[in-house]
C-alpha positions in Angstrom: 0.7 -20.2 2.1 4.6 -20.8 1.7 4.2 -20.3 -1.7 2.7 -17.4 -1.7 5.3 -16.1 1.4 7.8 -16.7 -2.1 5.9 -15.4 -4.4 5.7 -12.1 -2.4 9.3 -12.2 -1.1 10.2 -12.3 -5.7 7.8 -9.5 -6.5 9.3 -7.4 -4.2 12.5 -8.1 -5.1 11.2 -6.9 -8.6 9.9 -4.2 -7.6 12.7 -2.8 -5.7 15.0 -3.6 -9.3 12.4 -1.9 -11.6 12.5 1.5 -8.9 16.2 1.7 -9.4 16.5 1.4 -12.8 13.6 3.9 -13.7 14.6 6.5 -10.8 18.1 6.0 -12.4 16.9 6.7 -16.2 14.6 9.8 -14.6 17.7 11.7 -12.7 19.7 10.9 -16.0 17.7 12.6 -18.0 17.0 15.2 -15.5 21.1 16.1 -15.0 21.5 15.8 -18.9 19.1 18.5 -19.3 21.1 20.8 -16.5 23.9 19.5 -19.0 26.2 17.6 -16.2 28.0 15.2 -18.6 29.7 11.9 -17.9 28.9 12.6 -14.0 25.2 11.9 -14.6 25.0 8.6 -15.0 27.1 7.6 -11.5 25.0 10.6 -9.6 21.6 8.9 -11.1 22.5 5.5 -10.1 23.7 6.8 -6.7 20.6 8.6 -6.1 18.4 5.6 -7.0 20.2 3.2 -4.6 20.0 5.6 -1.9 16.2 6.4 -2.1 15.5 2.5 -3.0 17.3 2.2 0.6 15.9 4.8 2.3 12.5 4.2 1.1 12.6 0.3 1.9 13.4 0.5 5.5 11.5 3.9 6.3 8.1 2.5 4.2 6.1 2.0 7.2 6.6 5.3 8.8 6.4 6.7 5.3 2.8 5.1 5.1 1.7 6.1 8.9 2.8 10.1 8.8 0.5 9.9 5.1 -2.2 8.3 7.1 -2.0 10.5 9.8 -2.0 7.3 13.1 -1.1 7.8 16.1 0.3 4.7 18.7 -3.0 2.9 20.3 -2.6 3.7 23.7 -3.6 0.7 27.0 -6.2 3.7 28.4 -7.7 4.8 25.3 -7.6 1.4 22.9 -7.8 -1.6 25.4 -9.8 -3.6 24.3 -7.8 -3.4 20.4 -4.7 -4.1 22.5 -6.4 -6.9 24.0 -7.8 -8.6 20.9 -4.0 -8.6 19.8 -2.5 -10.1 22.5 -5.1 -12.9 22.0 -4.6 -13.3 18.6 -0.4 -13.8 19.2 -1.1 -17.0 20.0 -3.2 -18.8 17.5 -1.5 -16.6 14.7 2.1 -18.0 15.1 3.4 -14.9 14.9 6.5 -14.3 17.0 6.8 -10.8 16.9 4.0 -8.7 18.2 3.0 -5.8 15.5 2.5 -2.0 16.4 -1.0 -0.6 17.2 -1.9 2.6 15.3 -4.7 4.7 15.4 -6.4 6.9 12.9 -8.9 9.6 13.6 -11.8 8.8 11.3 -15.5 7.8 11.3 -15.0 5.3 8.3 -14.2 1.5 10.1 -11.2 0.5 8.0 -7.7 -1.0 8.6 -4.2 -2.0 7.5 -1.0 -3.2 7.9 2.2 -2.2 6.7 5.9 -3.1 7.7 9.2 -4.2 5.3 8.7 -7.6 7.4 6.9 -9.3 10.1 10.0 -8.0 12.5 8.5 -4.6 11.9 4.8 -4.7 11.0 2.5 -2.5 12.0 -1.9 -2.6 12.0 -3.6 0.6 11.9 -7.0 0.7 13.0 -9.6 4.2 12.3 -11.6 5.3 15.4 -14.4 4.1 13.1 -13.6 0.9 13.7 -13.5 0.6 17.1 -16.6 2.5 17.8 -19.0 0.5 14.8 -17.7 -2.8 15.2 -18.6 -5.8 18.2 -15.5 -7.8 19.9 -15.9 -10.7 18.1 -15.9 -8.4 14.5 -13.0 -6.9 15.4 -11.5 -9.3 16.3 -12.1 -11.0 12.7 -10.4 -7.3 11.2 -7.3 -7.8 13.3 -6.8 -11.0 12.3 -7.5 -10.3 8.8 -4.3 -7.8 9.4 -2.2 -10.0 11.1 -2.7 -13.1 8.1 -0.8 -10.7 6.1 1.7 -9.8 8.0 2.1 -13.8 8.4 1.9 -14.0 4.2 5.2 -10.8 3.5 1.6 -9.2 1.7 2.7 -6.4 3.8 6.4 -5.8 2.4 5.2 -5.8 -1.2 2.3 -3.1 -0.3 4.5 -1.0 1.3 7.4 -1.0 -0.8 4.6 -0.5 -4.3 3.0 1.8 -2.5 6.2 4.4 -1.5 8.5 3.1 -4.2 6.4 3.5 -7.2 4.8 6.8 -5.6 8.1 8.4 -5.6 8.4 7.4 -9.8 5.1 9.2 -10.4 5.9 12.0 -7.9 9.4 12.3 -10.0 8.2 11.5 -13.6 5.6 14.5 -13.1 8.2 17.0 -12.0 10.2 16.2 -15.0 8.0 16.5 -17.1 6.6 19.7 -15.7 10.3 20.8 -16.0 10.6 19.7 -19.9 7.5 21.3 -20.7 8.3 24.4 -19.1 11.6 25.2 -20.4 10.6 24.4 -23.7 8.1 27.5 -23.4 10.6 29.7 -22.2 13.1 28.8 -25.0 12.2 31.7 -27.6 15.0 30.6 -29.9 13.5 27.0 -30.0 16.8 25.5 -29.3 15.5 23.4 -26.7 16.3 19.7 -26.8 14.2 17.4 -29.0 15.2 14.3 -27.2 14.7 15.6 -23.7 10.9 17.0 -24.9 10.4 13.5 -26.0 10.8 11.8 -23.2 9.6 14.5 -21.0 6.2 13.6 -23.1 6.8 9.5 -22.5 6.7 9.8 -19.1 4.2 12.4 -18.2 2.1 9.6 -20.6 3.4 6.9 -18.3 3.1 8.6 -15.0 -0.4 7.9 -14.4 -0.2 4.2 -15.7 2.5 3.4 -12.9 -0.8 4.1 -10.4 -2.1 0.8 -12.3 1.1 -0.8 -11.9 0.5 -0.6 -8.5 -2.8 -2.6 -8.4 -1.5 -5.0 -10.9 1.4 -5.9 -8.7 -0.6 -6.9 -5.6 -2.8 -9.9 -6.4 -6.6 -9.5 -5.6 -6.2 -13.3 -4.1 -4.0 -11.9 -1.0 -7.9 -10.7 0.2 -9.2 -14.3 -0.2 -6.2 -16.2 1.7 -6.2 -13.3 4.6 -9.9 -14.3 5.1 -9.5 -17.9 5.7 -6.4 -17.4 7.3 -8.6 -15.0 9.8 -10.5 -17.4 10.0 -8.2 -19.8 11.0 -7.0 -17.9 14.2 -10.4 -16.9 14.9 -12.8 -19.6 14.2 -15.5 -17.3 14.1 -15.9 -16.6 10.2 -19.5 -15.2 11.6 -17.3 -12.1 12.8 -15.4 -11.7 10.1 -18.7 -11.7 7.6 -20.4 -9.2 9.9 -17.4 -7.0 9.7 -17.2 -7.2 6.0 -20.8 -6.2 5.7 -20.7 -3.4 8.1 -17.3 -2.1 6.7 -19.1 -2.5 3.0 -22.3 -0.4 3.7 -20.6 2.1 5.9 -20.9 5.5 4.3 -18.0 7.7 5.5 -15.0 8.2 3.6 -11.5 8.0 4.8 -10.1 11.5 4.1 -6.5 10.2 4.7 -6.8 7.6 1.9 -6.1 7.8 -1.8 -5.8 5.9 -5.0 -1.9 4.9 -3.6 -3.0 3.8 -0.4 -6.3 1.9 -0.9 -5.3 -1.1 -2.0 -4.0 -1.8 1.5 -7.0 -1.2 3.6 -9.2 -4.6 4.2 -12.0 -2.9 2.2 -11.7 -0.3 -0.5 -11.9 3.3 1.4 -12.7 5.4 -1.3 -16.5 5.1 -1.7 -15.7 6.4 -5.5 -14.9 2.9 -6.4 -16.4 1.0 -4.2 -18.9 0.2 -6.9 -16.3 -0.8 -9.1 -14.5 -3.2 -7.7 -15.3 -6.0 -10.0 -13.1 -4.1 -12.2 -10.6 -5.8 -13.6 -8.1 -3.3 -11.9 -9.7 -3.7 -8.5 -7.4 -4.8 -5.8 -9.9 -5.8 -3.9 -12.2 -8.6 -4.5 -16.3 -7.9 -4.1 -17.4 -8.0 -0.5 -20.2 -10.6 -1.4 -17.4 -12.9 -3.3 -15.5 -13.1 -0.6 -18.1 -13.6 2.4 -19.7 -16.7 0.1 -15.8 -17.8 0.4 -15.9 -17.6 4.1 -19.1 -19.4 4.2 -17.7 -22.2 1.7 -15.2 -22.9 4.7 -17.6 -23.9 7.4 
């Protein structure tokens, strides 16, 4: 476990480097175009740092607006509040994570946070009503395991940082192209229309980037770990199953966001998650895990 507490603690590290340096080369190119000079390199750095900042320690909220939660309330989620408080003390955990709440019939959840300090599990409606204590209880511990792991710092930070690069790689792009056709004297910039083309080829690739980053094998620990504040894997398989044959889909979730859920919310690829792409493992892989533990 404290390995993989490193291992996620270096890849987000990474991640945060790699954001700067490609929002830096983006905004570079984007001022060189508008034909700024010398003063576009130290505005594109600046601008880089600032968002890497901004995004880093406003990733959760970033992630809960996109999802649409609201705070679990004592009168309306009890017996989710409950289950928590429960949980606090065979998890370890010495600060107590924020309940959310998202209005949807799919059962699903998350967690999210820069660090346990600020972590956050979001539950759907879905959940609550379609799931027993006892398998709900396996779902919220499944949540907190990786708030225990950092799994949560290195989904949030992929998730908004890399987001952003897409987001800004297909404005530029759209700008390049653009200008280009308005340019009836064809004196636009050869260079710029290059990489314009580069990375509106690369944009969608970055949504792989984030899959590849987060390993599938965060699912596997977060079981057993459940597991291991539970000791009821029973409730964690029966949630699994009911959370894998439910047919509803999340309407708040998208290819950026899926990878966090416990199970894959886009019933699109749900049938593909043996793909070697997936981020998360097949359902039936990981119950035989849970059983291997008894």
């Amino acid at each position: 476990m404290y390995e993989d507490i490193r291992n996620n603690k270096i890849k987000t590290d990474i991640v945060v480097f790699g954001f700067i340096l490609m929002v830096t080369l983006i905004i570079y190119f984007i001022c060189m175009a508008f034909d700024l000079g010398t003063f576009s390199v130290v505005f594109a750095f600046t601008f880089s740092v600032i968002s890497a900042w901004a995004t880093y320690y406003n990733c959760d909220k970033i992630i809960l607006s996109m999802s649409k939660a609201r705070p679990a309330t004592h009168e309306e989620d009890q017996k989710l509040v409950n289950i928590l408080d429960t949980l606090m003390l065979s998890s370890g955990l010495t600060y107590k994570p924020k309940l959310y709440v998202v209005e949807d019939s799919q059962p699903n959840a998350f967690a999210t946070g820069r660090n346990p300090e600020h972590s956050v599990i979001c539950v759907t409606t879905g959940l609550l009503e379609k799931l027993n204590y006892y398998e709900l209880e396996g779902v919220i511990a499944h949540e907190m395991s990786h708030i225990k792991n950092y799994d949560i710092r290195l989904s949030a930070v992929v998730t908004v940082m890399l987001g952003l690069i897409v987001m800004l790689s297909d404005i530029f792009s759209r700008w390049t192209f653009r200008s280009s056709r308005k340019d009836n004297d064809s004196n636009g910039n050869p260079i710029l229309m290059i990489i314009g083309l580069v990375l509106l080829i690369l944009a969608p690739l970055f949504g792989q980037l984030m899959q590849l980053a987060i390993s599938r094998r965060r699912e596997y620990l977060a079981d057993a770990t459940a597991v291991e504040f539970t000791r009821n894997p029973d409730g964690l398989i029966s949630a699994l199953s009911k959370l894998d044959e439910d047919p509803d889909e999340l309407e708040v979730a998208n290819s950026s966001t899926a990878h966090m859920y416990i199970v894959c919310p886009l019933k699109s690829k749900k049938k593909k998650t043996s793909s070697l792409f997936s981020t998360h493992p097949p359902i039936a892989d990981r119950i035989e895990a849970i059983r291997n533990l008894k």
